[in-house]
N, C-alpha and C positions, 0 to 999 in steps of 0.2 A: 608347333609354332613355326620353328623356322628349320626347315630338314639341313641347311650349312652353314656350316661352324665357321669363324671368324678367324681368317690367318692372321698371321701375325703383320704382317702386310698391310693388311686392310684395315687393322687395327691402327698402327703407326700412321697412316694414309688420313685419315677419322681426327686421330689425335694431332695431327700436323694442319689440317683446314682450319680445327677451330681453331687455332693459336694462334695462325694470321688472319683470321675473322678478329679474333678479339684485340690482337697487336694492334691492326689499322685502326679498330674503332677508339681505340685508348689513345693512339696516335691523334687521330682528327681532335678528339673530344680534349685535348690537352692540349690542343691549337688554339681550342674556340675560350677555354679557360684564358691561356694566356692574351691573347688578344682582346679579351674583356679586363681581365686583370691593369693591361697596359694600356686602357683606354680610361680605366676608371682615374687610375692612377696620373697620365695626363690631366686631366680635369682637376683632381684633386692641388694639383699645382698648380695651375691657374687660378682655383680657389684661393690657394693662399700667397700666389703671388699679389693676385687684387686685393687679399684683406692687406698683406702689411701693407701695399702702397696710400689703402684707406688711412692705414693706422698712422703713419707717414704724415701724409698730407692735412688729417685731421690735428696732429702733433702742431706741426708749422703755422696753421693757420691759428689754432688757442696762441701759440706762440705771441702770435704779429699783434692779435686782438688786445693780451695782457701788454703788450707793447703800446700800442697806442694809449690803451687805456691809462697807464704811467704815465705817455709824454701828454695828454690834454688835459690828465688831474694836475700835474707838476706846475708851482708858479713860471712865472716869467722867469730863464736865468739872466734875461740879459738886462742892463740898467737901462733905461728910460730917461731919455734925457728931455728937459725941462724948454 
């Protein structure tokens, strides 16, 4: 197969390439993780900053409506004068 044997050298040499092959790829790939991660996670706030401001706004508004709806059921309070 192969008539020479592998020093030790060449071995350590072999064994040290792939490590920074694999270190950088780990490295990138834990980039693209995290920058998806903290992209999703922006949106996700924005999601729910616009639901409370829905939930908010829809609040105030039944609010105003039960509101009115009291002062034009409610008689007159003021007397009527003749």
């Amino acid at each position: 197969m192969n008539d020479h044997d592998l020093t030790l050298r060449e071995t350590a040499r072999g064994i040290a390439i792939r490590a920074a092959v694999i270190g950088a790829g780990s490295l990138i790939l834990t980039a693209v993780v995290a920058a998806e991660s903290m992209r999703i996670a922006g949106t996700m706030m924005k999601v729910a900053a616009g639901t409370g401001l829905l939930l908010v706004g829809g609040g105030m508004a039944a609010w105003e409506v039960k509101k009115m709806k009291r002062r034009l059921s409610a008689p007159p309070s003021r007397p009527v004068l003749v």
